[in-house]
Chimera marker file (.cmm) of the C-alpha trace (Angstrom):
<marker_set name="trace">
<marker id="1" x="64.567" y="57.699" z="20.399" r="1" g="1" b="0" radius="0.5"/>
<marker id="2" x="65.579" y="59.075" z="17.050" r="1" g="1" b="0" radius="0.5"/>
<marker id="3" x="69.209" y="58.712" z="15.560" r="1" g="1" b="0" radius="0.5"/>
<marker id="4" x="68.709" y="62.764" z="14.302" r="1" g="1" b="0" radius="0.5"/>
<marker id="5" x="68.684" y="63.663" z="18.158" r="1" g="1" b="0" radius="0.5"/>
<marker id="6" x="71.900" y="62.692" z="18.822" r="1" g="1" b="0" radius="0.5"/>
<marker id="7" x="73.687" y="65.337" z="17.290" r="1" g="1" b="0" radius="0.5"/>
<marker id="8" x="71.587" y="67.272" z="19.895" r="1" g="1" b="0" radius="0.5"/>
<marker id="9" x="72.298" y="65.156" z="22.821" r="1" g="1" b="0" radius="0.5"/>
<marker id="10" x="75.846" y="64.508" z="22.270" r="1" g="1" b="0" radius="0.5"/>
<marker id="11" x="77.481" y="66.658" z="25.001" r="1" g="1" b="0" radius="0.5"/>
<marker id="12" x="74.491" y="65.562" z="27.509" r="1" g="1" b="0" radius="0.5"/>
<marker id="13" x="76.042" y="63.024" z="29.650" r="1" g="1" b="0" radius="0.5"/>
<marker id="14" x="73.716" y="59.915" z="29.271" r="1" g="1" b="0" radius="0.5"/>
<marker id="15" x="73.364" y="56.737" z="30.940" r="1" g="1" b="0" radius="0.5"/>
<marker id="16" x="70.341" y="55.098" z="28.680" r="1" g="1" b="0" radius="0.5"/>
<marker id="17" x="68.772" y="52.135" z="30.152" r="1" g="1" b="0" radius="0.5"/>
<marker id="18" x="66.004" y="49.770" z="28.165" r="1" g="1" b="0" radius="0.5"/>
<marker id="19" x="64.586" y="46.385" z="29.002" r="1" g="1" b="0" radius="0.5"/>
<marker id="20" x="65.175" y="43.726" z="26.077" r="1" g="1" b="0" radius="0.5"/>
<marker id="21" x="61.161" y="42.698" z="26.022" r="1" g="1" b="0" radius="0.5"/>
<marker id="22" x="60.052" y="46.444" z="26.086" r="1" g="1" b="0" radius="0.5"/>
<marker id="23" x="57.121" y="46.151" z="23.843" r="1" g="1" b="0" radius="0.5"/>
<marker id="24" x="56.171" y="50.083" z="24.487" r="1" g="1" b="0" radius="0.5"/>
<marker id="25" x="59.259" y="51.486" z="22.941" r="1" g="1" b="0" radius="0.5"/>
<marker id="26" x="61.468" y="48.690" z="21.547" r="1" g="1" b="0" radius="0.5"/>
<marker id="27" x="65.043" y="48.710" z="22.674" r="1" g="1" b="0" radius="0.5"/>
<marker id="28" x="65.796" y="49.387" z="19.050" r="1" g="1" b="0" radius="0.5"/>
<marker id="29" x="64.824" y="52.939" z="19.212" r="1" g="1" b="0" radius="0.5"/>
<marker id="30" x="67.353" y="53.559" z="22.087" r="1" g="1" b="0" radius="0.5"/>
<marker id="31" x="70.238" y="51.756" z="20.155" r="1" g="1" b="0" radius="0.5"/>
<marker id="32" x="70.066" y="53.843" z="17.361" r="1" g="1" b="0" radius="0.5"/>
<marker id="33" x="70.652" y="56.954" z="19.097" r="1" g="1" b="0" radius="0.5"/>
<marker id="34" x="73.061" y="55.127" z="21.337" r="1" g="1" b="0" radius="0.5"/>
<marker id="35" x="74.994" y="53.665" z="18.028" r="1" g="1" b="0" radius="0.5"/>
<marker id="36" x="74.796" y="57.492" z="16.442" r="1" g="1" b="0" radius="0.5"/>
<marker id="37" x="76.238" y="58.885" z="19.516" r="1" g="1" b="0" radius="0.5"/>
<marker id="38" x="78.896" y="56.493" z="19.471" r="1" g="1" b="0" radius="0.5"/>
<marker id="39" x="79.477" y="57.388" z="15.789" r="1" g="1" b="0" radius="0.5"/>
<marker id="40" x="79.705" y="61.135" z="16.168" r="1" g="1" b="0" radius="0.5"/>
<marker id="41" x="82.458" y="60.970" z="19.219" r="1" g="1" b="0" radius="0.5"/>
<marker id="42" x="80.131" y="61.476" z="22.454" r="1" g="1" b="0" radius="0.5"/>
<marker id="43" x="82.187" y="60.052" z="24.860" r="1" g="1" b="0" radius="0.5"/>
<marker id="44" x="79.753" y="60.742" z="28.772" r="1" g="1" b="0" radius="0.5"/>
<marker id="45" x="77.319" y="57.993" z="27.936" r="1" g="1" b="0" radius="0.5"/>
<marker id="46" x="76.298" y="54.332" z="28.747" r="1" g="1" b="0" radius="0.5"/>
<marker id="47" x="73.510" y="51.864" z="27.643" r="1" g="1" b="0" radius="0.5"/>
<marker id="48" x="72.493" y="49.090" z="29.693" r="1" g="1" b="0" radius="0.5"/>
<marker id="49" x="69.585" y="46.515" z="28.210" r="1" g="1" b="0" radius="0.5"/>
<marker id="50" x="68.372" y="44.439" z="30.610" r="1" g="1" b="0" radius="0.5"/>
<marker id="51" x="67.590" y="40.734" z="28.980" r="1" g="1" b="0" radius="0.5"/>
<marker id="52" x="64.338" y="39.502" z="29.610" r="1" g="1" b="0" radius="0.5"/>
<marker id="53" x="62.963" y="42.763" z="31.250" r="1" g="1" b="0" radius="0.5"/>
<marker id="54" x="60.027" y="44.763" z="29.678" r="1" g="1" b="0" radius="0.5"/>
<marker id="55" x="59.132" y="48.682" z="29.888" r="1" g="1" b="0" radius="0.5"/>
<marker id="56" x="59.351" y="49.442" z="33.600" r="1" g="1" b="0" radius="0.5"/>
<marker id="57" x="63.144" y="48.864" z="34.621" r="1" g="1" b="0" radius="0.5"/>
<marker id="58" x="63.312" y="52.637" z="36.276" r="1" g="1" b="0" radius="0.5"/>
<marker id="59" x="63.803" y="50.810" z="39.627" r="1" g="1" b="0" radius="0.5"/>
<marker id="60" x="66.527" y="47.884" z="38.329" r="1" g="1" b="0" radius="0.5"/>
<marker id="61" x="68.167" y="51.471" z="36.759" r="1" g="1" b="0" radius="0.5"/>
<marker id="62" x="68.409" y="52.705" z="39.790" r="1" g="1" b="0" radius="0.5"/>
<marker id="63" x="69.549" y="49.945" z="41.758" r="1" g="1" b="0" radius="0.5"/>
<marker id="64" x="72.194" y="49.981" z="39.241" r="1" g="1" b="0" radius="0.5"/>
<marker id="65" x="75.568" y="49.770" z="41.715" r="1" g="1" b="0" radius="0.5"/>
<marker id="66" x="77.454" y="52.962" z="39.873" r="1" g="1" b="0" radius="0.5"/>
<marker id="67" x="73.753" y="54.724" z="39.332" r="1" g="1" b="0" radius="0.5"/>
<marker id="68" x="74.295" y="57.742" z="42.089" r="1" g="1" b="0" radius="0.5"/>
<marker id="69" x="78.013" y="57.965" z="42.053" r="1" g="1" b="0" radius="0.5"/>
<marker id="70" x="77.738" y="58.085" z="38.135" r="1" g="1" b="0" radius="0.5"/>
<marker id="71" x="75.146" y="60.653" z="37.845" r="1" g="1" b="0" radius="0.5"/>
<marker id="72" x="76.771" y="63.150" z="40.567" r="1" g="1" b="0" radius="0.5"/>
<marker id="73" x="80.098" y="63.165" z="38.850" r="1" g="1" b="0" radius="0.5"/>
<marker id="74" x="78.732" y="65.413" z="35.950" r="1" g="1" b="0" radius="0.5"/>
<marker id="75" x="77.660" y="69.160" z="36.734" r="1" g="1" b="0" radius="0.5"/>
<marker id="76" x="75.952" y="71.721" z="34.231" r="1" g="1" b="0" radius="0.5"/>
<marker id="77" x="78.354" y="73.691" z="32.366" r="1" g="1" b="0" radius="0.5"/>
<marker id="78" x="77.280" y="77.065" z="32.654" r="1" g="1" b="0" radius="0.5"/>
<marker id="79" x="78.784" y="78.664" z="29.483" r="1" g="1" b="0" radius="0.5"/>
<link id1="1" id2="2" r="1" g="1" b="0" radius="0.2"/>
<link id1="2" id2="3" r="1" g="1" b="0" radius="0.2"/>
<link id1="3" id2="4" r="1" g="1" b="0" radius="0.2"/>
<link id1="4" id2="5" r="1" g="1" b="0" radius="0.2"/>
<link id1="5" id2="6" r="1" g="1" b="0" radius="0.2"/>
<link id1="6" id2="7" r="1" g="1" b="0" radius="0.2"/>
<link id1="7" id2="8" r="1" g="1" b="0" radius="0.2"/>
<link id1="8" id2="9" r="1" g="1" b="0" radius="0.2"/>
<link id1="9" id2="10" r="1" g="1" b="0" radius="0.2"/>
<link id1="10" id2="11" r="1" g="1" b="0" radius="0.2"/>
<link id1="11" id2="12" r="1" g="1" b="0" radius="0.2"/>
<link id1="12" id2="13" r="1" g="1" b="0" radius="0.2"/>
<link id1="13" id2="14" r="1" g="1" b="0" radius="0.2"/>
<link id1="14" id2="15" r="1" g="1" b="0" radius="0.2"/>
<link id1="15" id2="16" r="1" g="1" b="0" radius="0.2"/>
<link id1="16" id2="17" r="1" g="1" b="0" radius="0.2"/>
<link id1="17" id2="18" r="1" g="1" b="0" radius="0.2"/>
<link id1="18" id2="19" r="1" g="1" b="0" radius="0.2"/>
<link id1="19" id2="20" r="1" g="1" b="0" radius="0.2"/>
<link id1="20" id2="21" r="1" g="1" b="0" radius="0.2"/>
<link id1="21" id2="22" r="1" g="1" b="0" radius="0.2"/>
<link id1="22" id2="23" r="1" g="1" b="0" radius="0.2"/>
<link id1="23" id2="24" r="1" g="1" b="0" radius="0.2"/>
<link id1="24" id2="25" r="1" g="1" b="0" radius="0.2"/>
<link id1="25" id2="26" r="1" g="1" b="0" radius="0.2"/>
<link id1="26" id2="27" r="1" g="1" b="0" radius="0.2"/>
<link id1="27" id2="28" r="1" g="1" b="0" radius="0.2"/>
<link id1="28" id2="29" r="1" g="1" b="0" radius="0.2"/>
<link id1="29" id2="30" r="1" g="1" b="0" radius="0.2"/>
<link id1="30" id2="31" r="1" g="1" b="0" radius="0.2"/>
<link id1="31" id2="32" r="1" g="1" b="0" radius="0.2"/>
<link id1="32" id2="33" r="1" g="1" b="0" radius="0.2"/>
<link id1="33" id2="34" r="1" g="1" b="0" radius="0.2"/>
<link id1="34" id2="35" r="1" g="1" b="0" radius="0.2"/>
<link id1="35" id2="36" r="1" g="1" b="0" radius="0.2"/>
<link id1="36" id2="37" r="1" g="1" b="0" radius="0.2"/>
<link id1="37" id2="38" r="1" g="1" b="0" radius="0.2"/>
<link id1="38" id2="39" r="1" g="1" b="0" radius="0.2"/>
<link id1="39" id2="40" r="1" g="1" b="0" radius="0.2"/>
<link id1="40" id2="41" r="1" g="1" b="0" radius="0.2"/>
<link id1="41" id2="42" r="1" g="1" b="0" radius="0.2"/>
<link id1="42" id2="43" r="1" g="1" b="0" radius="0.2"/>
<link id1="43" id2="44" r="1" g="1" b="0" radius="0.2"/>
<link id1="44" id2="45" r="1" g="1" b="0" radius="0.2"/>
<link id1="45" id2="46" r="1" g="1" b="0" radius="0.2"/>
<link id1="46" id2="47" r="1" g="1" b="0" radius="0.2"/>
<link id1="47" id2="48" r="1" g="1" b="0" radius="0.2"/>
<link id1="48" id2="49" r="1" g="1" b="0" radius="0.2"/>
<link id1="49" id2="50" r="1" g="1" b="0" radius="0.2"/>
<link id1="50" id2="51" r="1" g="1" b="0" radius="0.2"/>
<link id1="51" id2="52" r="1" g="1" b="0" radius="0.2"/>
<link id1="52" id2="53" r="1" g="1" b="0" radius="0.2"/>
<link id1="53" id2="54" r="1" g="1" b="0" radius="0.2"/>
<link id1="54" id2="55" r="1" g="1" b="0" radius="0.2"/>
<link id1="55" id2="56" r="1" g="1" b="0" radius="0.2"/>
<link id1="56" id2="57" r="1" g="1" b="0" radius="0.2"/>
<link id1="57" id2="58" r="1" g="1" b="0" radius="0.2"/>
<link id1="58" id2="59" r="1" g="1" b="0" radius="0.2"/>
<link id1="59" id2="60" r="1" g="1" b="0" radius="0.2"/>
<link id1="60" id2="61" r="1" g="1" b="0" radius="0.2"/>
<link id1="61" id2="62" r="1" g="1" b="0" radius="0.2"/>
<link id1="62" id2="63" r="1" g="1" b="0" radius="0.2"/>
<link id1="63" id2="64" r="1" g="1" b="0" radius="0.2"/>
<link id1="64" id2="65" r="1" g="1" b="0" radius="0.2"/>
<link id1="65" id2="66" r="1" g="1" b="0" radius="0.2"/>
<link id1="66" id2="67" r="1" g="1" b="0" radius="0.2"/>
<link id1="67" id2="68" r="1" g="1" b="0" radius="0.2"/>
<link id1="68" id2="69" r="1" g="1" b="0" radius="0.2"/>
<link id1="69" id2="70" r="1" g="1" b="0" radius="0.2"/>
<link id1="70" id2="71" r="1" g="1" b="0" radius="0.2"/>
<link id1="71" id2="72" r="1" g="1" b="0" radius="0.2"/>
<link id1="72" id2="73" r="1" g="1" b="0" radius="0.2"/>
<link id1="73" id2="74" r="1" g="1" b="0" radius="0.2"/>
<link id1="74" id2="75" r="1" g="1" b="0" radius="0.2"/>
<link id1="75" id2="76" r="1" g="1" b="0" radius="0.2"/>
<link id1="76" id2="77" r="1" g="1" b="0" radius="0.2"/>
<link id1="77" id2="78" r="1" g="1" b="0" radius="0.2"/>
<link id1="78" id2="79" r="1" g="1" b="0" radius="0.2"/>
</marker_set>
């Protein structure tokens, strides 16, 4: 994650998800855009870190309660 994308990513709706002992990409790198985002207004996003996880936290993501219903509420806009 770099802060510069989120100017691109803004109107995405995101739920970003990191584990706090990632040593592959360091939770860091998803704060920063997550903090940007936050700073420029996007308002569809979420960041979970999961204390004392690592890199692979795809299935704790998706075992996340609100995962499904969360993701299916947004559709494409097709401007």
């Amino acid at each position: 994650g770099q802060a510069w994308w989120a100017e691109n990513i803004a109107k995405t709706p995101l739920w970003m998800f990191h584990g706090s002992n990632d040593k592959i990409n360091t939770p860091d790198m998803t704060e920063r855009v997550y903090n940007r985002m936050v700073e420029i207004g996007a308002k569809q996003m979420k960041y979970t870190n999961y204390q004392g996880y690592g890199h692979e936290i795809w299935d704790k993501a998706q075992s996340e309660p609100d995962f499904y219903d969360w993701m299916f509420k947004y559709q494409r806009n097709r401007e």
